[in-house]
mmCIF file as Biopython writes it, N, C-alpha, C and O atoms, coordinates in Angstrom:
data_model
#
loop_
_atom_site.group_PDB
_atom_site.id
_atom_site.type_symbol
_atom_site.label_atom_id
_atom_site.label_alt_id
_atom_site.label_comp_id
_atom_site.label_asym_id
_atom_site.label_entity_id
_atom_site.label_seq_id
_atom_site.pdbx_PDB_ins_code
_atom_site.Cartn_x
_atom_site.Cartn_y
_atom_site.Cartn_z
_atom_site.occupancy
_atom_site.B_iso_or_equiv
_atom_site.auth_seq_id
_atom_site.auth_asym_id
_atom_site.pdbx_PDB_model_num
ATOM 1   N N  . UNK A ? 1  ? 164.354 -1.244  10.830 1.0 0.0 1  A 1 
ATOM 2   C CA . UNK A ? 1  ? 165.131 -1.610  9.684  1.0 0.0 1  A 1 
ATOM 3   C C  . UNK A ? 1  ? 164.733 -3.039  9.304  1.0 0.0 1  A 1 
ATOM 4   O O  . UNK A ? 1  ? 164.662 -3.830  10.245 1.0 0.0 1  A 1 
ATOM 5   N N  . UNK A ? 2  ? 164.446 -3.523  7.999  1.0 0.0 2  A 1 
ATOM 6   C CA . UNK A ? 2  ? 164.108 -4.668  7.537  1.0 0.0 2  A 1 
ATOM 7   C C  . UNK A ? 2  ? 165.073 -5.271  6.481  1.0 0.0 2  A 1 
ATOM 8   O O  . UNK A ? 2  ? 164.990 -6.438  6.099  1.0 0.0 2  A 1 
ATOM 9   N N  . UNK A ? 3  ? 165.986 -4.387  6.047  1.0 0.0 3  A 1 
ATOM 10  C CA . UNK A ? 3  ? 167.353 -5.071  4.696  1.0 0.0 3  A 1 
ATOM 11  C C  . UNK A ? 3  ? 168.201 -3.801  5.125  1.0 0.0 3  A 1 
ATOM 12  O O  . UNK A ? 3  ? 167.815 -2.637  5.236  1.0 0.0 3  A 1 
ATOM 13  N N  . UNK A ? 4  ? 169.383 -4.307  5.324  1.0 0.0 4  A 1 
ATOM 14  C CA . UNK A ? 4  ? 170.836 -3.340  5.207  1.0 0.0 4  A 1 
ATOM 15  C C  . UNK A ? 4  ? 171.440 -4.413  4.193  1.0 0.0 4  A 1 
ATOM 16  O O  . UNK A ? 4  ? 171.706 -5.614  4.175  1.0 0.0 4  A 1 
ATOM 17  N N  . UNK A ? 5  ? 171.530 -2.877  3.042  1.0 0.0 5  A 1 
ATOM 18  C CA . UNK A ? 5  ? 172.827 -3.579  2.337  1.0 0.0 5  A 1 
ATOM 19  C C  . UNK A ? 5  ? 174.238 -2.921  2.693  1.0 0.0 5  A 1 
ATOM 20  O O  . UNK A ? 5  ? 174.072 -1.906  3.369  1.0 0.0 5  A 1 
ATOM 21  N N  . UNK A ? 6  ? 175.748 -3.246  2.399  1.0 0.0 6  A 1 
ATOM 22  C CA . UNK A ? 6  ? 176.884 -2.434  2.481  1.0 0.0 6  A 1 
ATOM 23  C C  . UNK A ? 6  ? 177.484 -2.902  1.695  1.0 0.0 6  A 1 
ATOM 24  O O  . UNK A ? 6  ? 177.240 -3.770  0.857  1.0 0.0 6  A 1 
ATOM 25  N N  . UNK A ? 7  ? 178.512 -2.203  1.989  1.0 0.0 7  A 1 
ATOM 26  C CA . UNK A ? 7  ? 180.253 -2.034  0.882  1.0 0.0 7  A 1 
ATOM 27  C C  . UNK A ? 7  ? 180.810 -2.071  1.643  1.0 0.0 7  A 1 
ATOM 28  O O  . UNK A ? 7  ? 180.504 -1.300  2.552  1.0 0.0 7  A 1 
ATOM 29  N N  . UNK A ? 8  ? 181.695 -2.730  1.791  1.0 0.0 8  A 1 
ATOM 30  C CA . UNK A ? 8  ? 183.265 -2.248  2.485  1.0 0.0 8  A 1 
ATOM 31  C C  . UNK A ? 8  ? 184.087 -1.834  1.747  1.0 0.0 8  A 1 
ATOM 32  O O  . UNK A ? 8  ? 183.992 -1.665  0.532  1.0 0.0 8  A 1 
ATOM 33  N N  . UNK A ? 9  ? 185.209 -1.582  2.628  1.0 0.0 9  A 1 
ATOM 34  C CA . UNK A ? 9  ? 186.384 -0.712  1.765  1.0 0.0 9  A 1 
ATOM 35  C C  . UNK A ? 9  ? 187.081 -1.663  0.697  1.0 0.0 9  A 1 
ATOM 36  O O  . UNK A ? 9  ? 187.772 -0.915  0.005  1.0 0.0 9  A 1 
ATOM 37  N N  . UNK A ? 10 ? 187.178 -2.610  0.372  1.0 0.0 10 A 1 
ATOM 38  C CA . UNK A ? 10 ? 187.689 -3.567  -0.440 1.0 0.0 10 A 1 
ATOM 39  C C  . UNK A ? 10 ? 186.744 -3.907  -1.380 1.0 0.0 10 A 1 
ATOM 40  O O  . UNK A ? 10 ? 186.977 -4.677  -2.312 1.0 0.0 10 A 1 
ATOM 41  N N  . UNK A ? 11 ? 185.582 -3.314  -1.156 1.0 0.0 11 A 1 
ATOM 42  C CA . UNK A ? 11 ? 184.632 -3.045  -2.248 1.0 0.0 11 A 1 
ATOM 43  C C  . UNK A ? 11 ? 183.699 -4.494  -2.187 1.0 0.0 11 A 1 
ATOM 44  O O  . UNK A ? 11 ? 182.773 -4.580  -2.994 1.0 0.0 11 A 1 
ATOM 45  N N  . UNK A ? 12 ? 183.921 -5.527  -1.320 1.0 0.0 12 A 1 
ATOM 46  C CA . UNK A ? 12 ? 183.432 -6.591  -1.212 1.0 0.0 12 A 1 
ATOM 47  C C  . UNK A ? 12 ? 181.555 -6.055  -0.486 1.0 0.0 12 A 1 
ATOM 48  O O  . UNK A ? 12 ? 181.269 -5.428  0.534  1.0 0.0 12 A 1 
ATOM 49  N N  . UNK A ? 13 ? 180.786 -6.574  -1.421 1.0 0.0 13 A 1 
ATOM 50  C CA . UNK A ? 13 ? 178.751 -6.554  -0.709 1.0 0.0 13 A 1 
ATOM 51  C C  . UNK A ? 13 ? 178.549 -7.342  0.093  1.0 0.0 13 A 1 
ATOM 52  O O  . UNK A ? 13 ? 179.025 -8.459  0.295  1.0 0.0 13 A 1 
ATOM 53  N N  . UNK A ? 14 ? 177.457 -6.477  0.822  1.0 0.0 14 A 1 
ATOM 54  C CA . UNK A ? 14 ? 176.597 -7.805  1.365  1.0 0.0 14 A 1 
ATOM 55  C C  . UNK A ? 14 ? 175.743 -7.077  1.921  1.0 0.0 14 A 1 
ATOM 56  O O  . UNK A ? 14 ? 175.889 -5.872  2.125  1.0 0.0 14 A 1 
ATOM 57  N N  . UNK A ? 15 ? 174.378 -8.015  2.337  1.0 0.0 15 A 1 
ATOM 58  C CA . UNK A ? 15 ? 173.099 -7.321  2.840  1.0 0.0 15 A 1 
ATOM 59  C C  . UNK A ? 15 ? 172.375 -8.358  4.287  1.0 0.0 15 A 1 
ATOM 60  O O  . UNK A ? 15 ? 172.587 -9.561  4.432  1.0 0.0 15 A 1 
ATOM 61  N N  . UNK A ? 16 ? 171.918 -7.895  4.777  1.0 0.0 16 A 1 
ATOM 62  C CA . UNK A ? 16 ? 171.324 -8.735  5.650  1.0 0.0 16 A 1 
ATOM 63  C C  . UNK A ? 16 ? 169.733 -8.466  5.971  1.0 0.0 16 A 1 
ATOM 64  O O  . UNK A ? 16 ? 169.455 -7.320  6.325  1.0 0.0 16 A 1 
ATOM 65  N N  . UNK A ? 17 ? 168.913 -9.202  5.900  1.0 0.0 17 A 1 
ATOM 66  C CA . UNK A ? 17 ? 167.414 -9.105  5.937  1.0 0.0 17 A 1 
ATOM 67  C C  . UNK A ? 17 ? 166.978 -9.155  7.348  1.0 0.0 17 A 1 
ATOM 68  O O  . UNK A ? 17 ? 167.382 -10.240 7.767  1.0 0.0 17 A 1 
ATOM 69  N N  . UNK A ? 18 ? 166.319 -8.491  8.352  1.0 0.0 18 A 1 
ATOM 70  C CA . UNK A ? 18 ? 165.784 -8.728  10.192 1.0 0.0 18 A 1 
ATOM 71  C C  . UNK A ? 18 ? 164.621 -8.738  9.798  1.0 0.0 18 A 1 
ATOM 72  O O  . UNK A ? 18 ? 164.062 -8.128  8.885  1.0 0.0 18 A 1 
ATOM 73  N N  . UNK A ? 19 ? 164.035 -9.962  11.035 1.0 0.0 19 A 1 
ATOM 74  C CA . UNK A ? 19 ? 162.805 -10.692 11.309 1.0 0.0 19 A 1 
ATOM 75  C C  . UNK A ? 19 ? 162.330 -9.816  12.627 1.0 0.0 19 A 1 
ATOM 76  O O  . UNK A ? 19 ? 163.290 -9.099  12.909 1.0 0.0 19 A 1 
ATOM 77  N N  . UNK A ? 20 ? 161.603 -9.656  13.245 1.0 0.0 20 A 1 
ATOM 78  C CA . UNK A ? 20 ? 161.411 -9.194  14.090 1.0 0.0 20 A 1 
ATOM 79  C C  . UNK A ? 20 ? 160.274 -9.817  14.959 1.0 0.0 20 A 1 
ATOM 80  O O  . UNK A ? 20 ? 159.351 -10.472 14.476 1.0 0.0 20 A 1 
ATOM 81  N N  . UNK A ? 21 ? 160.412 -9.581  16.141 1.0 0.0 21 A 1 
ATOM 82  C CA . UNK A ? 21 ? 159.009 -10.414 17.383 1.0 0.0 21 A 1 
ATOM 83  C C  . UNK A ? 21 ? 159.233 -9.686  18.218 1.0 0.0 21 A 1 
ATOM 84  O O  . UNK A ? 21 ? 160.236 -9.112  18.643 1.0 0.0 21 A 1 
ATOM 85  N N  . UNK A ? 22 ? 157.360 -9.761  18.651 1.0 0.0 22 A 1 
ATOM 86  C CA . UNK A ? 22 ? 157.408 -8.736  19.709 1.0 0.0 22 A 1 
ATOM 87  C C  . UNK A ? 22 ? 156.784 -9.898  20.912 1.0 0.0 22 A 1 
ATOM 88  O O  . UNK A ? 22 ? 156.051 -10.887 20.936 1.0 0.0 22 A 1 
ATOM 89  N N  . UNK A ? 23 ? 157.653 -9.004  21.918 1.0 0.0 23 A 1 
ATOM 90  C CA . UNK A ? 23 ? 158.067 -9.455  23.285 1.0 0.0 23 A 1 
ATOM 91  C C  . UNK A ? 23 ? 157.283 -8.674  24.572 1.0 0.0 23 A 1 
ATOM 92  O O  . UNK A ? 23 ? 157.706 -7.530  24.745 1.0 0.0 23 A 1 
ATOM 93  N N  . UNK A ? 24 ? 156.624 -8.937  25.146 1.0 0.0 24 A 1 
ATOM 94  C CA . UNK A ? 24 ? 156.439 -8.051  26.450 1.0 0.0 24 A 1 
ATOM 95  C C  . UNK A ? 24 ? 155.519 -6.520  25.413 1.0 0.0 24 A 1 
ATOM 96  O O  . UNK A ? 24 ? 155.298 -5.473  26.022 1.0 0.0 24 A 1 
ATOM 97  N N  . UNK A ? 25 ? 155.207 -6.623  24.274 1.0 0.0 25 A 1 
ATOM 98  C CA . UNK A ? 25 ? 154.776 -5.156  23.965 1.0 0.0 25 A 1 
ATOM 99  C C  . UNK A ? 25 ? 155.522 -4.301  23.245 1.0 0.0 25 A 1 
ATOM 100 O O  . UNK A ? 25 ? 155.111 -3.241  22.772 1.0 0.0 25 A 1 
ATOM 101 N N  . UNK A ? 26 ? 156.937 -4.865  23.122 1.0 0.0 26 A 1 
ATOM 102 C CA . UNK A ? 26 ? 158.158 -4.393  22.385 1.0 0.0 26 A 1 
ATOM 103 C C  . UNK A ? 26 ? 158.479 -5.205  21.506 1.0 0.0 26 A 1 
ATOM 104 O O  . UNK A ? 26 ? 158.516 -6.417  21.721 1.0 0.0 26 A 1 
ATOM 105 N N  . UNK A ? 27 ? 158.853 -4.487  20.006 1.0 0.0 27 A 1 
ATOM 106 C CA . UNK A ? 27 ? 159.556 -5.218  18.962 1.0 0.0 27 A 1 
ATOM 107 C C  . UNK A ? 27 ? 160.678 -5.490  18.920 1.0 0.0 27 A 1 
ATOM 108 O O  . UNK A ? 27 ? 161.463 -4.570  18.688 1.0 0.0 27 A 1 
ATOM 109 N N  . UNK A ? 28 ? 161.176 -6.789  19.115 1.0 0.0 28 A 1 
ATOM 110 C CA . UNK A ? 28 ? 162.683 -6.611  18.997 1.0 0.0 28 A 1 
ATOM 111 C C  . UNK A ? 28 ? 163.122 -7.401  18.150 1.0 0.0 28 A 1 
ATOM 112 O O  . UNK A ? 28 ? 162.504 -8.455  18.001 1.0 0.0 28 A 1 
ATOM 113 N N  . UNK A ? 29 ? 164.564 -7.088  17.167 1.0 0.0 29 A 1 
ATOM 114 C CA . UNK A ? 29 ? 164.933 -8.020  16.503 1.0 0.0 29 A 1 
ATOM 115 C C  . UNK A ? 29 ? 164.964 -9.428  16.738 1.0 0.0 29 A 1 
ATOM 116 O O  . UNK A ? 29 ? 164.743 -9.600  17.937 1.0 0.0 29 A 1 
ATOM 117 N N  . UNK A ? 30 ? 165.109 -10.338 16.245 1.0 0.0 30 A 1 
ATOM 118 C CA . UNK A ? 30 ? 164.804 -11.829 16.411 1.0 0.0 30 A 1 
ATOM 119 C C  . UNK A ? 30 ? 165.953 -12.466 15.444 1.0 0.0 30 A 1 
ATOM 120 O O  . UNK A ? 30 ? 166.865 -13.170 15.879 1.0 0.0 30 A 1 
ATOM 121 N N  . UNK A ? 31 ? 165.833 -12.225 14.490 1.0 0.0 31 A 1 
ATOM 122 C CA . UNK A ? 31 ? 166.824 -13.507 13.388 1.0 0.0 31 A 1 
ATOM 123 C C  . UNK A ? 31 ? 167.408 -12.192 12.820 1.0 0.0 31 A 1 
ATOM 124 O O  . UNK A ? 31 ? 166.805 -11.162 13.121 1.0 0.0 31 A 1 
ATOM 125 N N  . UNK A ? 32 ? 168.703 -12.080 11.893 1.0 0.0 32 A 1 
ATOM 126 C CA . UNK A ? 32 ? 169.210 -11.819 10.883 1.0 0.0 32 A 1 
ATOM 127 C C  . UNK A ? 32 ? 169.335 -12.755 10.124 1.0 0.0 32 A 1 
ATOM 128 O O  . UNK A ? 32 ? 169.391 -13.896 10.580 1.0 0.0 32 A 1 
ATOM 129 N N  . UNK A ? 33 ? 169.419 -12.486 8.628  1.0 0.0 33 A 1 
ATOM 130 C CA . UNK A ? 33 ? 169.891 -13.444 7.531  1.0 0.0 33 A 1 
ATOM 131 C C  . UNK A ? 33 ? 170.437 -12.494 6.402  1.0 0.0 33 A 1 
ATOM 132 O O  . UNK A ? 33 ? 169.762 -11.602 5.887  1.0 0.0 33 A 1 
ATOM 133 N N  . UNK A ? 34 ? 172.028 -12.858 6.008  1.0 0.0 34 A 1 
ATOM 134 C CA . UNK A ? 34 ? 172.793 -12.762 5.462  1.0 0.0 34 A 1 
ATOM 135 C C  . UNK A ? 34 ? 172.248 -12.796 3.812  1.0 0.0 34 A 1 
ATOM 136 O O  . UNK A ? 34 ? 171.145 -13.298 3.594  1.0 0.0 34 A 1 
ATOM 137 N N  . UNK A ? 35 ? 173.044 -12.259 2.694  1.0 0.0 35 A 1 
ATOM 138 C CA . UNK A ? 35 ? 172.750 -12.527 1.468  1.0 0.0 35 A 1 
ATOM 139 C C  . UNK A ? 35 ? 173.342 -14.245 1.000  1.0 0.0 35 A 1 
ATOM 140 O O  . UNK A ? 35 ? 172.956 -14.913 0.040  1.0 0.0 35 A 1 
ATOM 141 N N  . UNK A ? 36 ? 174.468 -14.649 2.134  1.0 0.0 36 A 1 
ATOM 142 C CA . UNK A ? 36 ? 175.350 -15.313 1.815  1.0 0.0 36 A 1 
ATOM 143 C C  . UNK A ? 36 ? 174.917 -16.685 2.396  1.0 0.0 36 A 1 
ATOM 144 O O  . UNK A ? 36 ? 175.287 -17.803 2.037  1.0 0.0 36 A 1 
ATOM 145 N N  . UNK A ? 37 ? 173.988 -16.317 3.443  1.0 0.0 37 A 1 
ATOM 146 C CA . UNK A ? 37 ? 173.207 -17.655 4.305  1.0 0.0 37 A 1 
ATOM 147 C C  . UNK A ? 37 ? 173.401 -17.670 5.810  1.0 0.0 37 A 1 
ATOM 148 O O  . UNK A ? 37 ? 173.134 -18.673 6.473  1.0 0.0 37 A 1 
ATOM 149 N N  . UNK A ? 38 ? 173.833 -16.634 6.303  1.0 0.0 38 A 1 
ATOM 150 C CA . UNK A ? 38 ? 174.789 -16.524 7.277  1.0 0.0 38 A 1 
ATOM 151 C C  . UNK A ? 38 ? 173.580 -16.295 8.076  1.0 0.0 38 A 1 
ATOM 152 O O  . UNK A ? 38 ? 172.655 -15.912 7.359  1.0 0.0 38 A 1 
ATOM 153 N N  . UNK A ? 39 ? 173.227 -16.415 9.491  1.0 0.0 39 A 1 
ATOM 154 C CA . UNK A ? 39 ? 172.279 -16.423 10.875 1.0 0.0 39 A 1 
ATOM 155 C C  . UNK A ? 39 ? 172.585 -16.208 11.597 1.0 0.0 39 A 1 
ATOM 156 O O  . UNK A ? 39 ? 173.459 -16.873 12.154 1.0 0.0 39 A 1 
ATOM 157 N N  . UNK A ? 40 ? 171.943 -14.847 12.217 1.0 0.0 40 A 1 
ATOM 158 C CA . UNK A ? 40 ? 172.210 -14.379 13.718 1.0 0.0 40 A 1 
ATOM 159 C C  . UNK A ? 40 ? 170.806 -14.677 14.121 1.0 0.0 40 A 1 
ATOM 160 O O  . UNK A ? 40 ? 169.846 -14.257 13.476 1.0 0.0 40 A 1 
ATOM 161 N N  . UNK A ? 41 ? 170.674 -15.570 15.432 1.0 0.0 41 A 1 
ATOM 162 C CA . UNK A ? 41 ? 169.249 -15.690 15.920 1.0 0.0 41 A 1 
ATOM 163 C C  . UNK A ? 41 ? 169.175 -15.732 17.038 1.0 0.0 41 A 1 
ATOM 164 O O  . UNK A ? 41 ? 169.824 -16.618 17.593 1.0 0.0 41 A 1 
ATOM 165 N N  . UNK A ? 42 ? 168.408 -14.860 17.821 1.0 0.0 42 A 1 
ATOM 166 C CA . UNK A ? 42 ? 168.617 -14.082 19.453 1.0 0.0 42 A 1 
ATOM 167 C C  . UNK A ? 42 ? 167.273 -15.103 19.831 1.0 0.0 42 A 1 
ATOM 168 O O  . UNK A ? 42 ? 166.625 -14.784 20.828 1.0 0.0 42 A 1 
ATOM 169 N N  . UNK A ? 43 ? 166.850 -16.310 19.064 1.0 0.0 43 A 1 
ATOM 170 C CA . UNK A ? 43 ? 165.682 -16.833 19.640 1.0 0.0 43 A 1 
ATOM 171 C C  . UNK A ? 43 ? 164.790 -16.436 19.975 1.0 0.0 43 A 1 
ATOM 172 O O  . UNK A ? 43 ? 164.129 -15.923 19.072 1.0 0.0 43 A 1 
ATOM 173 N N  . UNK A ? 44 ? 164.061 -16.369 21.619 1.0 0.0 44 A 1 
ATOM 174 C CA . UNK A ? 44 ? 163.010 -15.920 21.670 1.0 0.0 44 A 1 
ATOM 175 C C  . UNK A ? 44 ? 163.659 -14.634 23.238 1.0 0.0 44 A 1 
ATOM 176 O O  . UNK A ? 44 ? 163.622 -14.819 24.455 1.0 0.0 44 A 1 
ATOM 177 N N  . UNK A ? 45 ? 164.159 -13.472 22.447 1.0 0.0 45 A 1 
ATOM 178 C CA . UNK A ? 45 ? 163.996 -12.540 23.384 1.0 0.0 45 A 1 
ATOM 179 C C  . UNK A ? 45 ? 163.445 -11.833 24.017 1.0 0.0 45 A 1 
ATOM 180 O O  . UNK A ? 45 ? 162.846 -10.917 23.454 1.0 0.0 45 A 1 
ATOM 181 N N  . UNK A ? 46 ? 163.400 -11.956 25.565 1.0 0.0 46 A 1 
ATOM 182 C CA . UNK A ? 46 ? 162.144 -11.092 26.718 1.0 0.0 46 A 1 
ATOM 183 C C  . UNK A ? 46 ? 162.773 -10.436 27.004 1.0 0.0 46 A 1 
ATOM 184 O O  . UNK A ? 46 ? 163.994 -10.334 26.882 1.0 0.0 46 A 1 
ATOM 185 N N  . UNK A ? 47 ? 161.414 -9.370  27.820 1.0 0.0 47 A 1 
ATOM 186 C CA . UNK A ? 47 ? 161.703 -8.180  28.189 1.0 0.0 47 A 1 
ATOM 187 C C  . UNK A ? 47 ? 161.133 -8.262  29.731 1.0 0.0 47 A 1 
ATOM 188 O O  . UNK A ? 47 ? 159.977 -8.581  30.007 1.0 0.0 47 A 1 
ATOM 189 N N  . UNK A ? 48 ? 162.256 -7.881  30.785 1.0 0.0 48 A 1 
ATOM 190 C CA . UNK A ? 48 ? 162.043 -8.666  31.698 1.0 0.0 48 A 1 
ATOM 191 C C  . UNK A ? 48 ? 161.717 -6.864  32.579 1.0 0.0 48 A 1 
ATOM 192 O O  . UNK A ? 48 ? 162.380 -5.844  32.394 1.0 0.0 48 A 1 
ATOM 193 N N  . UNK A ? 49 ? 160.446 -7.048  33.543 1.0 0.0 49 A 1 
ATOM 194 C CA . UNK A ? 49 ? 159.990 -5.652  34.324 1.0 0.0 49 A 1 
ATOM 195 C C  . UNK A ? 49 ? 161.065 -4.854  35.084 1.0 0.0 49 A 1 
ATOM 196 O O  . UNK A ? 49 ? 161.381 -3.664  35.108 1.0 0.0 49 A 1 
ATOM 197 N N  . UNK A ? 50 ? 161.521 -6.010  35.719 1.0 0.0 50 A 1 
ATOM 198 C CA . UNK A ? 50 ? 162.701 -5.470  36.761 1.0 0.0 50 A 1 
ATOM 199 C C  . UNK A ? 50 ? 164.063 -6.295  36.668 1.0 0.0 50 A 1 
ATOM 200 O O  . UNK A ? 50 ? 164.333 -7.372  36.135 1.0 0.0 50 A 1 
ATOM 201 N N  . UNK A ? 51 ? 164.728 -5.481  37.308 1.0 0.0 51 A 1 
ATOM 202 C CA . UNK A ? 51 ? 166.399 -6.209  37.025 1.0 0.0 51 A 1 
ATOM 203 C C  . UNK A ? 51 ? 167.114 -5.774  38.542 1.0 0.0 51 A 1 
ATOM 204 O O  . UNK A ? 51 ? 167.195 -4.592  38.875 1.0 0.0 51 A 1 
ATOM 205 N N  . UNK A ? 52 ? 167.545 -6.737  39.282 1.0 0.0 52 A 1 
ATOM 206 C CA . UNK A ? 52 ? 167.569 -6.387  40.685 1.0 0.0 52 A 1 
ATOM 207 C C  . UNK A ? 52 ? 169.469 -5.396  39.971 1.0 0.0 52 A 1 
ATOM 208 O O  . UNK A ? 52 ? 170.221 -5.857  39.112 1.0 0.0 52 A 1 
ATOM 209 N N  . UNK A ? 53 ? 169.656 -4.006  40.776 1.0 0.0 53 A 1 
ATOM 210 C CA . UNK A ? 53 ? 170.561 -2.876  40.643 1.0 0.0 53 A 1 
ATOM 211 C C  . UNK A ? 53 ? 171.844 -3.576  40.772 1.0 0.0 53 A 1 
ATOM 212 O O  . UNK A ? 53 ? 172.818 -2.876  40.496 1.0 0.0 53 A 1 
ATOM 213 N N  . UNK A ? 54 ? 172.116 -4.951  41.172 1.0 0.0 54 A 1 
ATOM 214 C CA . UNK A ? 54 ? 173.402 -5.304  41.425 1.0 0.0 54 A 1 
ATOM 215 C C  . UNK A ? 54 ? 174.114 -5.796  39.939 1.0 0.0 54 A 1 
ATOM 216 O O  . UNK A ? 54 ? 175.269 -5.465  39.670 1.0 0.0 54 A 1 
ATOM 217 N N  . UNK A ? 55 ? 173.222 -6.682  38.949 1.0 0.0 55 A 1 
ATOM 218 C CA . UNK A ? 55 ? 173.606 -6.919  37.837 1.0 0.0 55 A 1 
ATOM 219 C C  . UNK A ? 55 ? 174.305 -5.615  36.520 1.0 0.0 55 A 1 
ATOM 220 O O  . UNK A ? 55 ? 174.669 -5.597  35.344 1.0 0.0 55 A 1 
ATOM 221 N N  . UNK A ? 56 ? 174.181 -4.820  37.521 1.0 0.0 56 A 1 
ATOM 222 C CA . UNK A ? 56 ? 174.593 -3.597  36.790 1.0 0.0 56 A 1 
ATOM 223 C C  . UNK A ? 56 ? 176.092 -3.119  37.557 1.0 0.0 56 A 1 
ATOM 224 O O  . UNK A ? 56 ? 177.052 -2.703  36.909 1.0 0.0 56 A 1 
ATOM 225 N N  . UNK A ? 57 ? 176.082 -3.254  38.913 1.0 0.0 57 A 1 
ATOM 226 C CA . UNK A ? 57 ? 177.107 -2.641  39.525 1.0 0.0 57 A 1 
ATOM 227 C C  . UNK A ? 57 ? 178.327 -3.966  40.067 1.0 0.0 57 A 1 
ATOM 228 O O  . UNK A ? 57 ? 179.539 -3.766  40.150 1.0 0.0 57 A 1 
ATOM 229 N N  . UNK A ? 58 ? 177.759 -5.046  40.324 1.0 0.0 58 A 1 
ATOM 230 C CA . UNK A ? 58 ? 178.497 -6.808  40.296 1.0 0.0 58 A 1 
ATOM 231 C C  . UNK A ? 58 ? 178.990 -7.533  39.384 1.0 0.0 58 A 1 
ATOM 232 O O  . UNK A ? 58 ? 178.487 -8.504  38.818 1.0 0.0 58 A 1 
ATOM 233 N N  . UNK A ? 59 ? 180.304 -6.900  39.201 1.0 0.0 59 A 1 
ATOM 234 C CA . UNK A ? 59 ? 180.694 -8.029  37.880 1.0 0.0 59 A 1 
ATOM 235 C C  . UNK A ? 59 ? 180.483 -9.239  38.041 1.0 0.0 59 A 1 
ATOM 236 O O  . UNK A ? 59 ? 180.497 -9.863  36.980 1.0 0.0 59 A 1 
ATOM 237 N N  . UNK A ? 60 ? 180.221 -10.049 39.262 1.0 0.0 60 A 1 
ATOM 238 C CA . UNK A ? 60 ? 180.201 -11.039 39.487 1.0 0.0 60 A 1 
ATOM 239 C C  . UNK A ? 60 ? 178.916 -12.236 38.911 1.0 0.0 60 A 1 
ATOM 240 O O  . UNK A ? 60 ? 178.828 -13.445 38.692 1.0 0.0 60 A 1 
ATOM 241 N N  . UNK A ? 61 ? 177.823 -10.673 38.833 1.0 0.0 61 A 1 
ATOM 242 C CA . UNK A ? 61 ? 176.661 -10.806 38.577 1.0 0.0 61 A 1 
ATOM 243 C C  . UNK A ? 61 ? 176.927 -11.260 36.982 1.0 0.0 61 A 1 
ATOM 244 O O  . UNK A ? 61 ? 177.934 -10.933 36.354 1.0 0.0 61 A 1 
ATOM 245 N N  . UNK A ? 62 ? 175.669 -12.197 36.370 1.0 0.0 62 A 1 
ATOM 246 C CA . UNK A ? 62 ? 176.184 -12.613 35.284 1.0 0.0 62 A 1 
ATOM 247 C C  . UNK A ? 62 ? 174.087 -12.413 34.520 1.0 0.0 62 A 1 
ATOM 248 O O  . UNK A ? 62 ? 173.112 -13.084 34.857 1.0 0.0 62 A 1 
ATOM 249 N N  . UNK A ? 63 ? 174.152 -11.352 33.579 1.0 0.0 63 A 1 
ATOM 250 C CA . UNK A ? 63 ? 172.761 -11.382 32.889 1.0 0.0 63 A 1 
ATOM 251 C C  . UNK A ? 63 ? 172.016 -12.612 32.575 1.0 0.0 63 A 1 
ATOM 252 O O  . UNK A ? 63 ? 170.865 -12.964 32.833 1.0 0.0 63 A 1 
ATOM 253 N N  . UNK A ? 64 ? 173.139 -13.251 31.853 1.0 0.0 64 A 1 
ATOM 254 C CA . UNK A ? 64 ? 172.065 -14.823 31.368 1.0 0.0 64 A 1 
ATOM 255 C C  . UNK A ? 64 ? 171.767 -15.441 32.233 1.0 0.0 64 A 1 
ATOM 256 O O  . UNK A ? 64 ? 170.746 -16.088 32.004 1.0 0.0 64 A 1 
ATOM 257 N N  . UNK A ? 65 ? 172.434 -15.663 33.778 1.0 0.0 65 A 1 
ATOM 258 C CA . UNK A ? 65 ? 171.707 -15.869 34.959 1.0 0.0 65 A 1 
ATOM 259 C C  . UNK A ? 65 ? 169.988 -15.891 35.169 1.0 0.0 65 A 1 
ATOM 260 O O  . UNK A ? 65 ? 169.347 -16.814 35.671 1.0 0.0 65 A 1 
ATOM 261 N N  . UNK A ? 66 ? 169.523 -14.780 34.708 1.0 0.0 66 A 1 
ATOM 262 C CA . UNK A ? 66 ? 168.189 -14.335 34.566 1.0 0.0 66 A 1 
ATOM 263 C C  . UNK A ? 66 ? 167.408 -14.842 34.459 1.0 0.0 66 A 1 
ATOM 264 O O  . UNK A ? 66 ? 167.411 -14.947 33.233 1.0 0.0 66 A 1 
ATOM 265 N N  . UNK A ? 67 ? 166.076 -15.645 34.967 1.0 0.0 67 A 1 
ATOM 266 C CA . UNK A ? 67 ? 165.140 -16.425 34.379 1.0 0.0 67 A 1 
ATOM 267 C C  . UNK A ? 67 ? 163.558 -15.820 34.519 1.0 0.0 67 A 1 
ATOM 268 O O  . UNK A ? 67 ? 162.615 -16.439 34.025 1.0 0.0 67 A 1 
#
């Protein structure tokens, strides 16, 4: 996807444009931008080989931990 526009129920628009970068071999979104100016930006997201099984089952465990 490269532009979503919508409607909401109050009939109020808006659209948002995705940038995309590829990571590890995979494309992944990178920035959004709003019609309005608005920025979602995930920076520079990796794609990491392995993920030790506890970050999945350890709440304690915390993802952004990750390096």
């Amino acid at each position: 996807m490269e532009h979503w526009e919508y409607t909401l129920q109050s009939g109020n628009k808006g659209s948002w444009d995705w940038e995309y970068a590829s990571t590890g071999g995979i494309k992944l979104a990178s920035k959004h931008t709003s019609n309005d100016g608005k920025i979602i930006d995930h920076a520079n997201p990796r794609v990491l080989t392995s993920v030790d099984d506890a970050y999945f089952t350890d709440p304690a465990k915390m993802l952004s931990g990750l390096h």
